[in-house]
C-alpha positions as CSV (number, residue, x, y, z in Angstrom):
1,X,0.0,0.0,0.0
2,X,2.7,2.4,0.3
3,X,3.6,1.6,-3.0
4,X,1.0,3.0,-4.1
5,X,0.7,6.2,-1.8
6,X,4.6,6.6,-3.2
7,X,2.8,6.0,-6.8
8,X,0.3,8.8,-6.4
9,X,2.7,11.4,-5.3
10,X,5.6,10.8,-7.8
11,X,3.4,10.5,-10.7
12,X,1.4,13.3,-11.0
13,X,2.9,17.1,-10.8
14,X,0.7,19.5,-8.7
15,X,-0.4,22.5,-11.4
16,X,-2.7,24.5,-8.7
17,X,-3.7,24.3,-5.2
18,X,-7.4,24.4,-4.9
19,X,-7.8,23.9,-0.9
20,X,-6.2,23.1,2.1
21,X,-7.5,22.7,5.5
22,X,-7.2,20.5,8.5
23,X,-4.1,18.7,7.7
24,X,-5.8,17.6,4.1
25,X,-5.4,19.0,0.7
26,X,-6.9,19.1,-2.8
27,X,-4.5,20.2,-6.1
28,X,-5.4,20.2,-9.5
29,X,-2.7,18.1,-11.1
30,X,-1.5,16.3,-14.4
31,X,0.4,13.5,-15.3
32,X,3.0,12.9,-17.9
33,X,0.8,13.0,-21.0
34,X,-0.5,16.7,-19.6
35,X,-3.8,15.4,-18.6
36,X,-5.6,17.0,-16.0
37,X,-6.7,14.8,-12.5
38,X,-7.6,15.9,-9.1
39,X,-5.0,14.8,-6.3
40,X,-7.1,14.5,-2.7
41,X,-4.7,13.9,0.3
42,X,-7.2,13.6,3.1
43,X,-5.9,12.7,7.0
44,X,-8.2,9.6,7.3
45,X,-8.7,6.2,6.5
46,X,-11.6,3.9,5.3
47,X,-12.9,6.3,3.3
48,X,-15.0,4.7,0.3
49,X,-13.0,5.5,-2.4
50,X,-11.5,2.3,-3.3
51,X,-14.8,0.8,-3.2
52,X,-15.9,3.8,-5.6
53,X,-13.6,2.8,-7.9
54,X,-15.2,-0.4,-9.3
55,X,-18.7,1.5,-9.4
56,X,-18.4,4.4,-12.1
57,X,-21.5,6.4,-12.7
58,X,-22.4,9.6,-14.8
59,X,-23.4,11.9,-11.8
60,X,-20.3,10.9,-9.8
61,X,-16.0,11.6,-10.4
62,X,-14.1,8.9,-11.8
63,X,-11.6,7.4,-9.4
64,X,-8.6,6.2,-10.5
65,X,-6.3,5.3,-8.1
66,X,-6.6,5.4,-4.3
67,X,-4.1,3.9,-1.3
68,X,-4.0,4.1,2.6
69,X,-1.1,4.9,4.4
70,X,0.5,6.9,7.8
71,X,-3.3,7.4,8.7
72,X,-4.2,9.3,5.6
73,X,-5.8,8.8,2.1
74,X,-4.3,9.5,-1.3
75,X,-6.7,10.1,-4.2
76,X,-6.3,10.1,-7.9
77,X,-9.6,11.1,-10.0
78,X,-11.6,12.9,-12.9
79,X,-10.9,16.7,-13.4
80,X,-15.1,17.8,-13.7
81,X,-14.9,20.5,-16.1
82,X,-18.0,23.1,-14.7
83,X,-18.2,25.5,-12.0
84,X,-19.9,24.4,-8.5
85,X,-23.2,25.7,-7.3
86,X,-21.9,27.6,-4.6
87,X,-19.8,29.3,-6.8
88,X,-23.0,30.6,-9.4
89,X,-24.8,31.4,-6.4
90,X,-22.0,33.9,-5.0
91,X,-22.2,35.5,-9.2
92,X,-25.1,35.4,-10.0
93,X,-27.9,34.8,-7.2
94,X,-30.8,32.3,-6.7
95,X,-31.5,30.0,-9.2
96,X,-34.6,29.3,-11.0
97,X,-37.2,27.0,-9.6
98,X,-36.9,24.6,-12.3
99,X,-33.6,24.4,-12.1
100,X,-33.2,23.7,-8.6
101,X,-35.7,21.1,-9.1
102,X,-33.7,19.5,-12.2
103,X,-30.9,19.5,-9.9
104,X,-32.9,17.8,-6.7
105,X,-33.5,15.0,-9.0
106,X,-30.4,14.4,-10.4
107,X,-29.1,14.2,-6.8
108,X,-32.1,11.6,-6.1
109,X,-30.3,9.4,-9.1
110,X,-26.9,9.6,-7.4
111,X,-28.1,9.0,-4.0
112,X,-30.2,6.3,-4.9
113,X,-26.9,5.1,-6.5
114,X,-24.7,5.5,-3.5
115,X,-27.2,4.3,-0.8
116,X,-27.9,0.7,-2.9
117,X,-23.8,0.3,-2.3
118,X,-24.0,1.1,1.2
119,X,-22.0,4.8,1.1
120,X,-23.4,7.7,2.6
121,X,-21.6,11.3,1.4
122,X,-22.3,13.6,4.8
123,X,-21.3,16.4,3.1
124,X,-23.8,17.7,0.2
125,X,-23.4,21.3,-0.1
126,X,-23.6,24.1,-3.3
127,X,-19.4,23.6,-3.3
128,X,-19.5,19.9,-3.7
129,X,-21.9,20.0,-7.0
130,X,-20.3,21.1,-9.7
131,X,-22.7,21.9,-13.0
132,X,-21.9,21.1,-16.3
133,X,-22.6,23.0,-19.6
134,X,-25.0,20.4,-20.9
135,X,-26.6,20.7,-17.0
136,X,-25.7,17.4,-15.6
137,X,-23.9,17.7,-12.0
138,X,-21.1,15.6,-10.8
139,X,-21.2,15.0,-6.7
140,X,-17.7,15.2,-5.7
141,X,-15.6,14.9,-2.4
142,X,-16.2,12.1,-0.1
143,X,-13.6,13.2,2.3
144,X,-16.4,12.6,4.9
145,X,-18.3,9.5,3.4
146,X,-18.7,6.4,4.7
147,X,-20.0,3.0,4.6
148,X,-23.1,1.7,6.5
149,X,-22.1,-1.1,9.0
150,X,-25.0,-2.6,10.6
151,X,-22.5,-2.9,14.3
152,X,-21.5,0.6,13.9
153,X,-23.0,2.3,17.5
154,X,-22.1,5.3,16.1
155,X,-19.6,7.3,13.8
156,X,-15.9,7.4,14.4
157,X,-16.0,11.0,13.3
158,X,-17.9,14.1,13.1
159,X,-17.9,16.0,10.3
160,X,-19.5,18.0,8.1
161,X,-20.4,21.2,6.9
162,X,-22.5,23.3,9.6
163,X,-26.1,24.5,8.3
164,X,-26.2,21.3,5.7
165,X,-25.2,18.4,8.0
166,X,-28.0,17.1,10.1
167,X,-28.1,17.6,14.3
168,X,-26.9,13.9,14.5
169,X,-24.0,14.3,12.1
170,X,-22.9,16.9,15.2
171,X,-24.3,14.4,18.0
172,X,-24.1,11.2,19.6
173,X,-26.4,9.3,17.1
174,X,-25.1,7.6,14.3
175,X,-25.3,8.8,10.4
176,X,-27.9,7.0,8.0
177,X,-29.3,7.7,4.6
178,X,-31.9,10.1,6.0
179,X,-28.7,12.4,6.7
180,X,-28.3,12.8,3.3
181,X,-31.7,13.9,2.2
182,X,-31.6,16.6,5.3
183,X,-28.3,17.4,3.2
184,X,-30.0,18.0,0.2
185,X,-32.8,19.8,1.7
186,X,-30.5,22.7,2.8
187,X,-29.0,22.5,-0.2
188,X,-32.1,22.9,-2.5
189,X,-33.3,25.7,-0.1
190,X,-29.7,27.7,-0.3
191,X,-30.1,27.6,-4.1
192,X,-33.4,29.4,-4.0
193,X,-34.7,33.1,-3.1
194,X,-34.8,33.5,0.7
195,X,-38.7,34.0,1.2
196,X,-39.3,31.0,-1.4
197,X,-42.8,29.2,-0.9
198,X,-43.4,27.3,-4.2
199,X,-44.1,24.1,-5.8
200,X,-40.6,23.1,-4.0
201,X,-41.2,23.4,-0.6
202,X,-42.9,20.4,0.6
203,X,-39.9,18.7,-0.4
204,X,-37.6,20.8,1.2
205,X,-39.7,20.6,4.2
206,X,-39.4,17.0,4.5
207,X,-36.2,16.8,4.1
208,X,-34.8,19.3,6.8
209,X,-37.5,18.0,9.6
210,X,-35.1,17.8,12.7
211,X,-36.4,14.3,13.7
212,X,-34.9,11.8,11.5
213,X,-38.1,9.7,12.0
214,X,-40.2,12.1,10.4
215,X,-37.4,12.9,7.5
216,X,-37.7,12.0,4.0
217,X,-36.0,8.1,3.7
218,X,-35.4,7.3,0.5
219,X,-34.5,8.4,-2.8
220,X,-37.6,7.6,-4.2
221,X,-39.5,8.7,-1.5
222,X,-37.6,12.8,-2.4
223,X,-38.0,12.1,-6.2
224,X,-41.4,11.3,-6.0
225,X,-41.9,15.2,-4.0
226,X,-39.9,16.2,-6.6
227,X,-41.4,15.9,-9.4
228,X,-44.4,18.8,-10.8
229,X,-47.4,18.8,-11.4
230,X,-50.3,20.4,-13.5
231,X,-50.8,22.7,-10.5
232,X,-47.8,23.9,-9.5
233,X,-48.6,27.1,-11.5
234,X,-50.4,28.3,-9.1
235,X,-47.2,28.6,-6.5
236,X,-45.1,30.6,-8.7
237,X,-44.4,34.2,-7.9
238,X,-46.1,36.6,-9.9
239,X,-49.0,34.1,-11.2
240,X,-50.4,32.7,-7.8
241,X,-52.5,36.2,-7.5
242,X,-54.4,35.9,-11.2
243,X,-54.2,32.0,-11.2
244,X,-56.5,32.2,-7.8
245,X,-58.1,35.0,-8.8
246,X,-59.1,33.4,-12.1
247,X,-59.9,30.1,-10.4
248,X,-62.4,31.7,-7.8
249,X,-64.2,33.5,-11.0
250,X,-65.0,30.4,-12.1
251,X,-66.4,28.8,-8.9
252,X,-68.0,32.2,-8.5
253,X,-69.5,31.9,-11.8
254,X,-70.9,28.0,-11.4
255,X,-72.4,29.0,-8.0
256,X,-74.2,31.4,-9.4
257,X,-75.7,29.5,-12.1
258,X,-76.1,26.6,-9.9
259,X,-77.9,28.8,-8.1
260,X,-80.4,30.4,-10.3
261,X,-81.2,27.3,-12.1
262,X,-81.3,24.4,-9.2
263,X,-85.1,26.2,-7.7
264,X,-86.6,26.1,-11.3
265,X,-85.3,22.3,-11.7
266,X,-86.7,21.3,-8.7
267,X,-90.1,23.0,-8.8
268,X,-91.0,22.2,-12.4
269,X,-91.3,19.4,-14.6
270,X,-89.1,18.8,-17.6
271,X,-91.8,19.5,-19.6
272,X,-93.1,23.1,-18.3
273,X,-89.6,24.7,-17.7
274,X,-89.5,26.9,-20.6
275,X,-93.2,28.1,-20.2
276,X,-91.9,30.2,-17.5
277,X,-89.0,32.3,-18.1
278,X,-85.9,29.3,-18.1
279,X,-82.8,31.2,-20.3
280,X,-82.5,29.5,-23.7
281,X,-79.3,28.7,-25.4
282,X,-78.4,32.3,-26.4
283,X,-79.6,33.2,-23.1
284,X,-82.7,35.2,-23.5
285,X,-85.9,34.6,-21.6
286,X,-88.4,32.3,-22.7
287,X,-91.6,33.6,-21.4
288,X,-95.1,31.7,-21.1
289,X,-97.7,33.3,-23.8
290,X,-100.2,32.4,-21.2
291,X,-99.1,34.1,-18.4
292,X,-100.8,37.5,-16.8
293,X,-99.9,40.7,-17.4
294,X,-99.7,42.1,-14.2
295,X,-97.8,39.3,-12.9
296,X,-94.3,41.1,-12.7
297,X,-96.5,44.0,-10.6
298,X,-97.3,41.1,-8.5
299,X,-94.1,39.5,-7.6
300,X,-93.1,43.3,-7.2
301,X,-95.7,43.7,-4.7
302,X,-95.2,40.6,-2.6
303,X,-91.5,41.5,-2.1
304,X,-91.6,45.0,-1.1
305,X,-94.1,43.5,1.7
306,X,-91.6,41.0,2.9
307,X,-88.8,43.3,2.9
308,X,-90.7,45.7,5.4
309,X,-91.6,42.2,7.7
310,X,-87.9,41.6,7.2
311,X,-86.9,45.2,8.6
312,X,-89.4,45.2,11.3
313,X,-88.2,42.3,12.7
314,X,-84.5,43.4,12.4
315,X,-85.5,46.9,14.2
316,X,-87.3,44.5,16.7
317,X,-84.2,42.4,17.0
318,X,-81.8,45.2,17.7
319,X,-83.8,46.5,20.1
320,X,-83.6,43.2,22.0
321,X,-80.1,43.0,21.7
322,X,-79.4,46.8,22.5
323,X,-81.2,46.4,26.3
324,X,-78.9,43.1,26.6
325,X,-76.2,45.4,26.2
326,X,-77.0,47.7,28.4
327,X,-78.3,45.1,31.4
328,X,-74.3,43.8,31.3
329,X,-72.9,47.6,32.6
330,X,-75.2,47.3,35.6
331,X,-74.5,43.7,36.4
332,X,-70.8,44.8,36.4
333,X,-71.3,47.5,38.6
334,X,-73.1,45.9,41.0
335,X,-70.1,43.7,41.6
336,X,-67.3,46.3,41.8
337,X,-66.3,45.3,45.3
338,X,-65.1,42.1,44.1
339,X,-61.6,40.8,44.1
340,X,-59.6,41.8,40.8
341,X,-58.5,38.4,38.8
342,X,-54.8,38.2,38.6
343,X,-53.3,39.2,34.9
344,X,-52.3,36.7,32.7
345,X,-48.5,35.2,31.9
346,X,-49.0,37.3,28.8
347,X,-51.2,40.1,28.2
348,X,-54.5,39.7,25.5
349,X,-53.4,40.2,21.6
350,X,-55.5,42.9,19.4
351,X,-58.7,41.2,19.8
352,X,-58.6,40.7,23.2
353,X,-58.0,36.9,23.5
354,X,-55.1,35.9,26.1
355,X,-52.3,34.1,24.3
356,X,-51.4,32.4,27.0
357,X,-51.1,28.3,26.5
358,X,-53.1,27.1,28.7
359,X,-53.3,23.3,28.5
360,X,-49.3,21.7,27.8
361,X,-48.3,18.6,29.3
362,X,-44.6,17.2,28.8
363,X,-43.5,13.5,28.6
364,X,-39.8,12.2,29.1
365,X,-38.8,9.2,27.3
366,X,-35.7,6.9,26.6
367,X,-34.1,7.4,29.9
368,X,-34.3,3.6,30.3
369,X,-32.2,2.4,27.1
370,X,-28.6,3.1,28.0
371,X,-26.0,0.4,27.9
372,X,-22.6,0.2,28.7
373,X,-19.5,0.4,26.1
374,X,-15.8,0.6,26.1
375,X,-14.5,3.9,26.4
376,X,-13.0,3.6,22.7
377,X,-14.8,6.0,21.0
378,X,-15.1,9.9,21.6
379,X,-13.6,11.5,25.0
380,X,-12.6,9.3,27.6
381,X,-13.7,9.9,31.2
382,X,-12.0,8.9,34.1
383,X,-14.1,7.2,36.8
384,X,-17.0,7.3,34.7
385,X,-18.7,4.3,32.5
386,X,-19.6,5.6,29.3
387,X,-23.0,4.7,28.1
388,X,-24.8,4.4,24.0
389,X,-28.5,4.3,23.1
390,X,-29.8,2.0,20.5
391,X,-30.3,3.9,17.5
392,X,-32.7,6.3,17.2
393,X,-33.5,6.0,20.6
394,X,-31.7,9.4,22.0
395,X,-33.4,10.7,25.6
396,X,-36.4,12.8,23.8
397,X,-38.9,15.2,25.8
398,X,-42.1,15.5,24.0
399,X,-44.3,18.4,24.1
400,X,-48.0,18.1,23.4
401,X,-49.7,21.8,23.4
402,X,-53.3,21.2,23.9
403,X,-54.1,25.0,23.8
404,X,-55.8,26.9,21.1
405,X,-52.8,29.6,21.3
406,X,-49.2,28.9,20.2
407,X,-46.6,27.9,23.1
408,X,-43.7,30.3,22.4
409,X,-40.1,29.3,23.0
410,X,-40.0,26.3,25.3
411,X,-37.7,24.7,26.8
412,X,-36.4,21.7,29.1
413,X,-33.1,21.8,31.4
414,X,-32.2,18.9,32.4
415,X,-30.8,18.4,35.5
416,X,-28.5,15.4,36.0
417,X,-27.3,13.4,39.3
418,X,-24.6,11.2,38.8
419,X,-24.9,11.1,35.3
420,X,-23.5,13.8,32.4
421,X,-22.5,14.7,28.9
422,X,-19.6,15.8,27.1
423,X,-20.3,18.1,24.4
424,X,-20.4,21.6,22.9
425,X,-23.1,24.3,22.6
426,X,-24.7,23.2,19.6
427,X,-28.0,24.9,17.7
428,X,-29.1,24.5,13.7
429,X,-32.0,26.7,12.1
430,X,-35.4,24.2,11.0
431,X,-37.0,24.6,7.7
432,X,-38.7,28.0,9.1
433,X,-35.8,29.2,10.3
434,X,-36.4,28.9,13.7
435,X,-33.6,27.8,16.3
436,X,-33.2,24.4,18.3
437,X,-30.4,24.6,20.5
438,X,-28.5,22.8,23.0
439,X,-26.6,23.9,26.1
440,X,-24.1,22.7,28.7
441,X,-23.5,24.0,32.1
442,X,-22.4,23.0,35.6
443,X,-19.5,20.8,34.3
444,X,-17.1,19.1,36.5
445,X,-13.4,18.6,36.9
446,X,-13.9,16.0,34.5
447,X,-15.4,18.1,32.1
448,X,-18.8,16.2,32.0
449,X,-21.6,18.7,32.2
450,X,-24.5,18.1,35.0
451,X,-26.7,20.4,33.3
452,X,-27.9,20.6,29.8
453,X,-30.6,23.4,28.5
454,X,-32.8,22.0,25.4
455,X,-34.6,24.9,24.0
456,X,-36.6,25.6,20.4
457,X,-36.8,29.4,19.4
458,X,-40.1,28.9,18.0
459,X,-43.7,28.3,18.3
460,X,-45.5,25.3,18.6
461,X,-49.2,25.7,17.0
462,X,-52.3,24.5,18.9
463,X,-53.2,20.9,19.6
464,X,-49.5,19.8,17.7
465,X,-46.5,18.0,19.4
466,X,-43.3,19.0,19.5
467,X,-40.0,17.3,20.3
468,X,-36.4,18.0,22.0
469,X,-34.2,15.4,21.5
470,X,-30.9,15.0,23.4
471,X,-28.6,14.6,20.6
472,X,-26.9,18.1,19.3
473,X,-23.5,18.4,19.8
474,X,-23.2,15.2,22.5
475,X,-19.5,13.6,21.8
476,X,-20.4,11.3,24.5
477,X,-22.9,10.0,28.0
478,X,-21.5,8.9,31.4
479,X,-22.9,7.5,34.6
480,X,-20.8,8.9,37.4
481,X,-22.9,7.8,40.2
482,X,-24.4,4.5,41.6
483,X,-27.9,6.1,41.2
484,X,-28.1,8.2,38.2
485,X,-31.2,10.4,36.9
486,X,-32.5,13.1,35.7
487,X,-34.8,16.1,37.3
488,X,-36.5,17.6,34.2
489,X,-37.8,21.4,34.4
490,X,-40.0,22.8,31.3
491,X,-41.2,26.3,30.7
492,X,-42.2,28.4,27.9
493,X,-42.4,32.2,27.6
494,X,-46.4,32.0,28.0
495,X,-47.1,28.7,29.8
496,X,-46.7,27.5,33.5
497,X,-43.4,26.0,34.7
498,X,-43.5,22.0,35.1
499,X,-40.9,19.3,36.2
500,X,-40.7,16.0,36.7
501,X,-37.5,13.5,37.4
502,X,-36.6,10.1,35.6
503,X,-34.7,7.2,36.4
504,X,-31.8,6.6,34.6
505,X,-31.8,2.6,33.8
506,X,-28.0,1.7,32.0
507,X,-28.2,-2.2,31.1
């Protein structure tokens, strides 16, 4: 294998350095017929590449050589002629909806591609998509990619590009394929206008959900979201206005006729419907030879009589309604001496309703999973047993908002006894733009922090659930303690504080 390391480097004369970061590094090179490769020196091992090089497809860079060696990876492969996404964004701004959907698909081919050999990327961003002239794409560096094992407890390494990589790609929880769709979500939402809400952004909002349970799964599952329809016309900037406009004409226009023909139709047979007055075919009145003069006089007649019923009883109504009114006044003076209610946690909004949440209950779950593992993975802790969840099954608090107003900002701080985490503040935007974050507090000499603060800068609408999950930026869980657990607290910014404690059950 160092043959081959030695290989790489001796054959191939560096033209250009295009990055270098980290201890890795990424030239534009040729060999000694003048043809241009790229040369990836990348400080880790089992890295897919060599298993990339027996599967060549259209969407992704040939590989041509690759070796392992001194801890680091040595790549030989195509030279993509095309400029990257991020780069046309930086020029030349958002890209056109079509576009970005042409592009989403493509990337559903070359995941779908990737995933059926068991390789997920981790790092799909606007720089590692380079567009061709013709509009294909090539998905390029795999620096951070790697292959599925169904042992793995978790991954060996965290990276990734923040505000594309997932929460787990930053956590405790192990990588999947549903990290690469949340990938491609951010992706396809960086390519379009900021305040973007067309035909688009069901799939985008599927792909970015924070839960990987409730993420998009599968490359057919995104392509499927992908693809248009006859109606997307109606979400496109600049048409939505006349397309609904025009739309509720129309519905205007059958109700209407609906309207004015159903009575007729049901009063009269087939027969006798154009004896008295049914619009022909060019529209104008049929009327009935027969009929009597005066009969329009009539009908006049009989509804000015019901329209003064009609206003009698309205005038009658109101004054009804108008002594109601007034009776209220008294009956509120009358009790003046009593004992003023106490404000609300927030004050009314413009139409006088309190926006306070009235009815939220919270739910711990997953504090009885935790097993024991050998402290070879992440930081070590001394005097500590370091612990792993099944995955998927991170420590989750579940917030159900039973109120018919929002529940603003909340939050759970967890309070741990004999039991911590080592990790860094950690908090990624949702599809909304609003903020989940995680932070740590209270740590010990150890640096294990007792005291983590799980909070979403958002609202919750009425009657929906809402999670925070224990799993941005965690590098790793320790029981300290022969009893550990965990004392809950939840607020919001307009509901009542709560708490609860959990048992911490490690296996």
């Amino acid at each position: 294998m160092q043959e081959a390391m030695q290989f790489i480097q001796d054959n191939f004369k560096r033209v250009s350095v295009l990055k270098e970061r980290n201890g890795g590094m990424t030239e534009i090179v040729i060999d000694a017929e003048n043809a241009i490769y790229i040369r990836k020196t990348i400080p880790y091992t089992g890295l897919p590449y060599r298993k990339l090089m027996k599967l060549p497809h259209p969407l992704l860079p040939k590989i041509y050589y690759a070796a392992e060696g001194e801890g680091c990876t040595c790549v030989i492969e195509q030279y993509v002629d095309g400029r990257n996404l991020q780069d046309i964004l930086d020029r030349e701004g958002a890209l056109p909806e079509e576009t970005v959907r042409h592009i989403g698909l493509q990337l559903c081919d070359a995941l779908e591609f990737l995933h059926g050999q068991g390789i997920i990327h981790r790092d799909i961003k606007p720089s590692n998509i380079i567009l061709k002239e013709d509009g294909a794409l090539c998905l390029i560096d795999f620096g951070a990619a790697r292959v599925i094992k169904e042992d793995a407890e978790q991954d060996t390494r965290i990276l990734g590009t923040p505000g594309f990589a997932p929460p787990e790609q930053y956590g405790f929880a192990a990588t999947d394929y549903r990290s690469d769709f949340y990938a491609v979500g951010m992706t396809l939402k960086a390519l379009l206008e900021n305040e973007y809400r067309g035909s688009l952004t069901e799939a985008i909002r599927r792909c970015v959900e924070l839960d990987p349970e409730r993420r998009v799964a599968s490359a057919r599952e995104l392509r499927t979201l992908l693809q248009s329809h006859w109606y997307d016309f109606l979400m496109k900037p600049g048409k939505r206005n006349a397309a609904v406009g025009l739309v509720a004409l129309l519905l205007v226009g059958v109700v209407s006729f609906w309207s004015t023909q159903q009575p007729a139709a049901q009063k009269l047979p087939a027969s006798g419907a154009a004896k008295q007055g049914i619009a022909n075919e060019t529209g104008a009145a049929v009327k009935d030879k027969k009929a009597p003069a005066d009969s329009g006089e009539n009908e006049k007649k009989k509804a000015e009589k019901n329209t003064e019923a009609g206003t009698e009883a309205g005038s009658e109504n109101i004054k009804k309604d108008g002594a109601l009114e007034q009776a209220a006044p008294s009956e509120n003076q009358a009790s003046g001496n009593a004992t003023k209610k106490a404000p609300p946690i927030v004050s009314s909004n413009k139409e006088g309703v309190s926006t306070k949440a009235d009815n939220v209950q919270f739910s711990g779950s997953n504090w009885n999973v935790f097993q024991k593992t050998e402290q070879h993975l992440g930081p070590k802790v001394a005097n500590a047993d370091k612990v792993v969840y099944p995955p998927g099954q991170w420590p989750r608090i579940t917030i159900q908002n039973h109120s018919d107003s929002p529940l603003k900002n909340p939050q759970a701080v967890l309070h741990f006894t004999d039991f911590g985490v080592v990790g860094s503040d950690f908090s990624v935007p949702d599809y909304n733009n609003m903020v989940i974050s995680s932070k740590f507090a209270d740590r010990g000499g150890n640096g294990v922090a007792r005291t983590v603060t799980l909070r979403y800068d958002g609202t919750v609408p009425p009657h929906e659930t809402y999670h925070l999950d224990l799993f941005g930026g965690i590098a790793g869980l320790f029981k300290t303690g022969a009893n550990p657990s965990v004392r809950v607290v939840f607020s919001a910014d307009n509901a009542e504080n709560q708490e609860k404690s959990y048992r911490i059950v490690v296996r």
